[in-house]
C-alpha positions as CSV (number, residue, x, y, z in Angstrom):
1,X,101.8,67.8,79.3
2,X,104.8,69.5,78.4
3,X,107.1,72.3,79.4
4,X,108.9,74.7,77.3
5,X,110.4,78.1,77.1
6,X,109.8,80.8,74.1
7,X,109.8,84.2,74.0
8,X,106.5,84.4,72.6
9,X,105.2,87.3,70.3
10,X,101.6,88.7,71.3
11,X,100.0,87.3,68.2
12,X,101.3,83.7,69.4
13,X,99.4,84.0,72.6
14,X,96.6,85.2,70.7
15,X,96.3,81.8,68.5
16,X,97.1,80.1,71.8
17,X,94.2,81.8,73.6
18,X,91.3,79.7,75.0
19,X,88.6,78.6,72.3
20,X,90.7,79.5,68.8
21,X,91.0,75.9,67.1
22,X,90.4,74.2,70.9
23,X,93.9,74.8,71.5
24,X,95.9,73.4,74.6
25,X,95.8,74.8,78.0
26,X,99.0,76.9,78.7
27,X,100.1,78.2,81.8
28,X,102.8,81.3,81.3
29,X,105.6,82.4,84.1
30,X,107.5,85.3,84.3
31,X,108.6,88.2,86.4
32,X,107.4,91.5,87.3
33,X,109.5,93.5,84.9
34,X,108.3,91.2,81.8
35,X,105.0,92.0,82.4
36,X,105.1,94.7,79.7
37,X,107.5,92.8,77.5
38,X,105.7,89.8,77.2
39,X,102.1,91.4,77.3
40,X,99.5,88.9,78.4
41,X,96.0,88.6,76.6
42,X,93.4,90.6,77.7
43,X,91.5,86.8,78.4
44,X,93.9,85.8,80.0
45,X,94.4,85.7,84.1
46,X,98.2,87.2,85.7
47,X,98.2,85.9,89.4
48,X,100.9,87.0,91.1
49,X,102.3,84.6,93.8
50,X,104.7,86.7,95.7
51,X,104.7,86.2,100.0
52,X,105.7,90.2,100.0
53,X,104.3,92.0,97.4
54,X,105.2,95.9,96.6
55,X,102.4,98.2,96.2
56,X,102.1,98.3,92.7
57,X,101.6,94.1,92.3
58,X,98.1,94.4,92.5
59,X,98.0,96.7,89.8
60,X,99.6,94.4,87.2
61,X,97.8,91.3,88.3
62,X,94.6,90.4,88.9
63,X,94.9,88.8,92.1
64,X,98.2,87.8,94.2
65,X,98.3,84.6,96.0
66,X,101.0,84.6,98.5
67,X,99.8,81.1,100.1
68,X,101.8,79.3,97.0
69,X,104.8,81.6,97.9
70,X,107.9,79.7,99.4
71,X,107.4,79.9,103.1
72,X,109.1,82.9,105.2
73,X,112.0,80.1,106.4
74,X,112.9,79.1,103.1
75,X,113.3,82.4,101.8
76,X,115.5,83.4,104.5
77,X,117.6,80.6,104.1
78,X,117.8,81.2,100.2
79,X,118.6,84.5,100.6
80,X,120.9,83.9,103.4
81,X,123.0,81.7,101.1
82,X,122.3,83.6,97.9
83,X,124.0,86.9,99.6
84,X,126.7,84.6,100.9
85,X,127.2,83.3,97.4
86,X,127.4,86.4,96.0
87,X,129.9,87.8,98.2
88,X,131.8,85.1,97.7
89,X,132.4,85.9,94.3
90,X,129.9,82.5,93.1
91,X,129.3,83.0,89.0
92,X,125.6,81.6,89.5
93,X,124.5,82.4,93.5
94,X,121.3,81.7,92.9
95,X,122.1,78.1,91.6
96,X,124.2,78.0,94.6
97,X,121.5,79.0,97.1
98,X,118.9,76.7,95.2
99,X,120.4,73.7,95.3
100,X,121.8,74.1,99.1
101,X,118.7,75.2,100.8
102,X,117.3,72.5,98.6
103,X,114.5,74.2,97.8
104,X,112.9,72.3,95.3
105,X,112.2,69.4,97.9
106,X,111.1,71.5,100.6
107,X,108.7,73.5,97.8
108,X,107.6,70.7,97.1
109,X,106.5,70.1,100.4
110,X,104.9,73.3,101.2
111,X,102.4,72.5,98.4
112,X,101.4,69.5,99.6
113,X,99.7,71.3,102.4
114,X,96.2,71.7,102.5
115,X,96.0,75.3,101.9
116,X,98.4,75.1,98.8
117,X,96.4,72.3,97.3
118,X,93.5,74.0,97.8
119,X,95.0,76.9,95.8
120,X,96.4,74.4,93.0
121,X,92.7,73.4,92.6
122,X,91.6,76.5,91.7
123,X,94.4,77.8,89.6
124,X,93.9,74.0,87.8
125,X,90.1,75.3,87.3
126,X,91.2,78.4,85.5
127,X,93.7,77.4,83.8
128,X,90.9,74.7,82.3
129,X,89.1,78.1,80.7
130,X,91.5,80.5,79.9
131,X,95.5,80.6,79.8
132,X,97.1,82.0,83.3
133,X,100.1,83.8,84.2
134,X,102.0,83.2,87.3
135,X,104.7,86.4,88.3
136,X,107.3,86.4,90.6
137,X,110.6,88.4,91.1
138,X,112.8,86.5,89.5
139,X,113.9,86.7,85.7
140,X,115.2,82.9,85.7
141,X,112.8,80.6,86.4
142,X,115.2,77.9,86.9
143,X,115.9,79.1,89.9
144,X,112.1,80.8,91.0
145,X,109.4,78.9,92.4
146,X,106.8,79.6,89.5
147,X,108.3,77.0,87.4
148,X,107.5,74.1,90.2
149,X,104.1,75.9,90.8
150,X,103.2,76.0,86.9
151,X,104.3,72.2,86.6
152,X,102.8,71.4,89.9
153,X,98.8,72.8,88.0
154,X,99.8,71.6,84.2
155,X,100.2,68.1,86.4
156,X,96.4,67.9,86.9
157,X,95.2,69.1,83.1
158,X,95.9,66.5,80.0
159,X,96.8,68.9,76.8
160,X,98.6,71.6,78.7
161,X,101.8,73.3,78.1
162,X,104.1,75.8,80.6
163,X,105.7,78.1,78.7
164,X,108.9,80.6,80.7
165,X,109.0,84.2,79.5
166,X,112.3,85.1,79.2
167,X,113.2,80.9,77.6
168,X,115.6,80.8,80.4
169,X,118.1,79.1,77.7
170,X,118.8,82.7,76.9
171,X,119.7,83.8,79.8
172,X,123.8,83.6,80.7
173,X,124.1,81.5,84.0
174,X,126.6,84.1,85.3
175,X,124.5,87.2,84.8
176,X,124.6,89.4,87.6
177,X,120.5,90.0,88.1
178,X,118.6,91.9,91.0
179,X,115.8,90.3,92.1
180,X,114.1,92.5,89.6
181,X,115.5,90.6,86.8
182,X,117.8,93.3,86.3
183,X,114.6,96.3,86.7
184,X,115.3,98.3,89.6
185,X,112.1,98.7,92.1
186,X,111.7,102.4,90.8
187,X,111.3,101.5,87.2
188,X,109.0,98.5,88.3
189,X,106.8,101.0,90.6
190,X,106.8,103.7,87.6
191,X,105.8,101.2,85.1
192,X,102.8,100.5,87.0
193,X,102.2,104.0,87.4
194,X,102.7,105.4,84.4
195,X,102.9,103.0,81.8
196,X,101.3,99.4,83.2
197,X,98.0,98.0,81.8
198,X,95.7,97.6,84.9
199,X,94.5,94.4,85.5
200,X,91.0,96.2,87.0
């Protein structure tokens, strides 16, 4: 099992794609607005896993999942502190609000509950036929839950890979983001309007 980040080309996914040369099983992240950057395979299966999804999620996803969403507390509390942070004048707020709201830990123990395992199972049984896509909000995955839930699935499958779209390694640590990623919730709703693949 390993975990990396590349900003992969569509014809990359394509030779990664489920029965070309029995390659590895690989589970994608990224956000909302790199949906259309990044371009998932037609075989492949985009879950969203968002607790409050915008209207136009279910049209760029096959299916949203909010029970492996962070819980309601602990996104109050990492806003809470990410808002603080930021008005604080922090370079990274959302490094500060991760790691003080410890999030990883109590993540971590959200999926432990029945519910969310049951969830893991499933995503572990599609992942097992064709590559999925989990979406979120945020552009850096170091700091969004998709990166524990994609390690939290590859850690149930043998050859498997995660790969992060943006590779978070190019992403400046004191880039001023939305939760967007940097797309405001007009361009995100008029993408999936206008210009978004439907996943129907």
């Amino acid at each position: 099992m390993t975990e990396r980040s590349t900003p992969s080309s569509g014809a990359d996914r394509s030779e990664r794609a489920r029965g070309d040369c029995g390659s590895s099983t690989t589970v994608h992240t990224t956000y909302f607005g790199g949906i259309s950057q990044f371009d998932p395979s037609e075989s492949a299966d985009v879950f969203g896993v968002v607790r409050y999804p915008k209207d136009f999620v279910e049209r760029v996803t096959d299916r949203n999942i909010p029970a492996v969403a962070p819980p309601s507390d602990l996104l109050d509390a990492y806003r809470t502190v990410e808002d603080a942070a930021e008005t604080n004048g922090e370079p990274n707020p959302s490094a500060v609000a991760w790691n003080s709201v410890d999030f990883e830990r109590r993540y971590h123990e959200h999926l432990e509950q029945p519910e969310q395992r049951a969830v893991i199972d499933e995503l572990v049984d599609r992942a097992r036929e064709r590559d999925i896509w989990l979406v979120c909000w945020e552009k850096d995955c170091r700091w969004c839950h998709r990166r524990l839930l994609a390690n939290a699935v590859i850690a149930h499958l043998g050859d498997a890979e995660v790969v992060h779209h943006p590779d978070p390694s190019t992403i400046p640590v004191d880039e001023e983001l939305d939760v967007e990623g940097g797309s405001t919730l007009t361009d995100l709703e008029q993408f999936a309007t206008d210009g978004g693949e439907s996943r129907d």
